[in-house]
N, C-alpha and C positions, 0 to 999 in steps of 0.2 A: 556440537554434534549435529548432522545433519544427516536424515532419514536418507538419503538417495548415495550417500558413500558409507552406512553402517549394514549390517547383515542380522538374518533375522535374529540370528541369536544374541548379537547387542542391543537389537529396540527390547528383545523379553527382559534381558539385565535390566534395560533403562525401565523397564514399567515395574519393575518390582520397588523400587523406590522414587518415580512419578508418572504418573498419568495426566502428565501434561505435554500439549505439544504447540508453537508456534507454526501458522501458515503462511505468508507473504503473499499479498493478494495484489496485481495491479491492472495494467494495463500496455496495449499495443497503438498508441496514437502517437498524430502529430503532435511536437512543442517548440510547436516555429520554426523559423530559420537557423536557429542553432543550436536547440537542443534534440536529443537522439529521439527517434520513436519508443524507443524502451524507456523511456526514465522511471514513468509510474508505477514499471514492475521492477528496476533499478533499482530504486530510493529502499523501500523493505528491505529489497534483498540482501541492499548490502549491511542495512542497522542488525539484522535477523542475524548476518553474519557476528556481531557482535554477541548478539546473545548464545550464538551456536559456541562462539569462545568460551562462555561461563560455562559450557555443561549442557544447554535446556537445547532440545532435541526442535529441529527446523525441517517442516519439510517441505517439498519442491513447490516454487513460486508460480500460483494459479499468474501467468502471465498475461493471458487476455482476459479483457473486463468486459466493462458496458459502456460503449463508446460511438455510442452509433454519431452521436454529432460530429464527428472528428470524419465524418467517411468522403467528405467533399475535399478530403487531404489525399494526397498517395500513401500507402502503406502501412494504412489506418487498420485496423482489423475489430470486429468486434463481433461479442455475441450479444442475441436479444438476452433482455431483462429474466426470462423463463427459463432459459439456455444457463444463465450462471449460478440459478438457484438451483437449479439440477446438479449443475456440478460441484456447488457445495456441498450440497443434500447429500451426498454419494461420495464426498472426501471425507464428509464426519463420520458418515455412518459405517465405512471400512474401516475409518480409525476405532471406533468406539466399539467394532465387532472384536479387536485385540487387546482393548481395555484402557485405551485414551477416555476422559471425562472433559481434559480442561484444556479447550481452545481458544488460543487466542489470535486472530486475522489480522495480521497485522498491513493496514492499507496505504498504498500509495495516490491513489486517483476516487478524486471527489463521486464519480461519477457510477461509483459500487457502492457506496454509503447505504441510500435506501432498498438496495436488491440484496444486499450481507444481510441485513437486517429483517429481512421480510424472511429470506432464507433461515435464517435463526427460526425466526415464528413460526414459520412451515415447521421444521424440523421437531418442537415445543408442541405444537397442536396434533402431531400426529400420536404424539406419547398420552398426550390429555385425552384424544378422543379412544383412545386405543386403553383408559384406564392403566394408564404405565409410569410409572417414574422413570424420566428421561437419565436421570444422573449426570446430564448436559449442562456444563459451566460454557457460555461462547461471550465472546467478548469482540466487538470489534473496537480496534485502537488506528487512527488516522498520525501517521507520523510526522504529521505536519500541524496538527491542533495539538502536540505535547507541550505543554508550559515552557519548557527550556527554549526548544527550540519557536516559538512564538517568541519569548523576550529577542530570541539571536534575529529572527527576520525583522521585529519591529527595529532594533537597535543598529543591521547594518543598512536596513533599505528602506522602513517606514511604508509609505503605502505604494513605494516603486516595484515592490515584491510580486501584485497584483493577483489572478485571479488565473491565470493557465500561460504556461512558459514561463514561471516565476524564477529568477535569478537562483531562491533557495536551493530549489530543487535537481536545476542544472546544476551548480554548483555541489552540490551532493554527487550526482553523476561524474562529475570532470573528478572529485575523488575515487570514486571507484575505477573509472577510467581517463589515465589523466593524457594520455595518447590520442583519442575522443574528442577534442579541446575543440568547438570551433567558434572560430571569431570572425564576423563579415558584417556590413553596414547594416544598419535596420533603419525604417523610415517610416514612421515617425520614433523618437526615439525612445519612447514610453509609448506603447497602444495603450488605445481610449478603454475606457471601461465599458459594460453595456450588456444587456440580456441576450440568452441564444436559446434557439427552440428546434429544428432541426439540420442536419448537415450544409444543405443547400442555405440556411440562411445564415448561418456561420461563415459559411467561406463570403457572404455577401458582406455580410458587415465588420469582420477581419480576415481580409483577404491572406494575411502573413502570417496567422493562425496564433499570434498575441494574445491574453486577453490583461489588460492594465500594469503590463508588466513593462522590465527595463533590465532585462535579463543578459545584456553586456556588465551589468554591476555585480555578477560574480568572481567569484577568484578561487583558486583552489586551495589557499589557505579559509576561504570560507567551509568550503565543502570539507575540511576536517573537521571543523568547527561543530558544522551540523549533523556532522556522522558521530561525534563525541556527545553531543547536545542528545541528538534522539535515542542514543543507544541509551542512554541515562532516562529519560522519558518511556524509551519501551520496557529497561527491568523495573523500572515503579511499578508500571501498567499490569506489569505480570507478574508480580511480588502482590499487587494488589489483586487479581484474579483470584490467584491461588490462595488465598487468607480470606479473601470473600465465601470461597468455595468450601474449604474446611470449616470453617465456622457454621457451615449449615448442617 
């Protein structure tokens, strides 16, 4: 079920028997020479779509992140670190004004990790200092650290999977669109691994916007694989939320 094709009077059915809801968080950056700029808001969306299968209610995929390193790319987009904790801050707190309690973010791009999370804290310290009980269960889940699909990346690629443009992730993509497919020379054929700090010195030190990957080693028989993998990885995650959250 998916918040942006149901009506109001289906999300009230849906809260009378859960107040829970999935978000799909990623991002709008380059992944090199062959993968799309959407991947990192892609990959969620399309596992979220699995879950939207069982029943648990998905809503619209926060598709820009925190990506400022990526701006020395063309059609790179981002917002500052303050800018996405606002718009979390203001996707929970209209959900939790109709009686959502238990979200779970489900992430594609490394690079929302610590700003989800600080968001969470904002959100927690305004109920503490306000003497309130929040009733806020938030969870972030990275669908590329789920056990399953880690065993699938170390098993078909090992450490060729790397660090940004990873084979996994495209490959994830070329399942969801498999039209999308591009295939062109890259040189060197594995990028180096190595630290980045902002835009301008990223494009200096991978110019092809790589980072330790070897992302011609996907297949679209992989990208089923991973989309079977995480969907499995995201209902633990949120079988686990929700048992966490009743127990208290």
């Amino acid at each position: 079920m998916k918040l942006q094709h149901a009506t109001w009077p289906e999300v009230e059915a849906y809260l009378e028997h859960s107040q829970g809801i999935v978000i799909p968080i990623g991002s709008t950056e380059q992944h090199g020479p062959t993968g799309l700029i959407g991947t990192d808001a892609i990959c969620p969306e399309t596992i979220a779509q699995g879950l939207s299968d069982q029943g648990i209610l998905v809503g619209p995929t926060l598709s820009i992140g925190m990506a400022q390193h990526h701006l020395a790319f063309p059609g790179t987009i981002t917002l500052q670190p303050t800018t996405l904790m606002a718009v979390i801050h203001d996707v929970v707190t209209s959900l939790k004004r109709h009686g959502f309690k238990q979200f779970m973010f489900l992430n594609g791009h490394g690079g929302n990790i610590h700003t989800t999370e600080t968001a969470f804290a904002q959100l927690w310290a305004e109920h503490s200092l306000a003497d309130q009980d929040s009733g806020l269960a938030m969870r972030l889940v990275n669908w590329f650290q789920g056990r399953r699909v880690r065993e699938l990346i170390n098993a078909l690629y090992g450490e060729a999977d790397g660090w940004h443009a990873t084979p996994s992730e495209i490959a994830l993509t070329w399942h969801a669109y498999p039209d999308q497919i591009r295939n062109v020379p890259l040189d060197p054929d594995q990028a180096p691994f190595g630290e980045i700090r902002d835009a301008l010195d990223y494009r200096r030190r991978f110019p092809d916007g790589r980072i330790g990957s070897r992302p011609q080693m996907a297949t679209l028989d992989h990208g089923r694989q991973f989309y079977e993998a995480g969907v499995e990885d995201a209902l633990e995650a949120w079988q686990a939320l929700i048992e966490s959250d009743q127990a208290q």
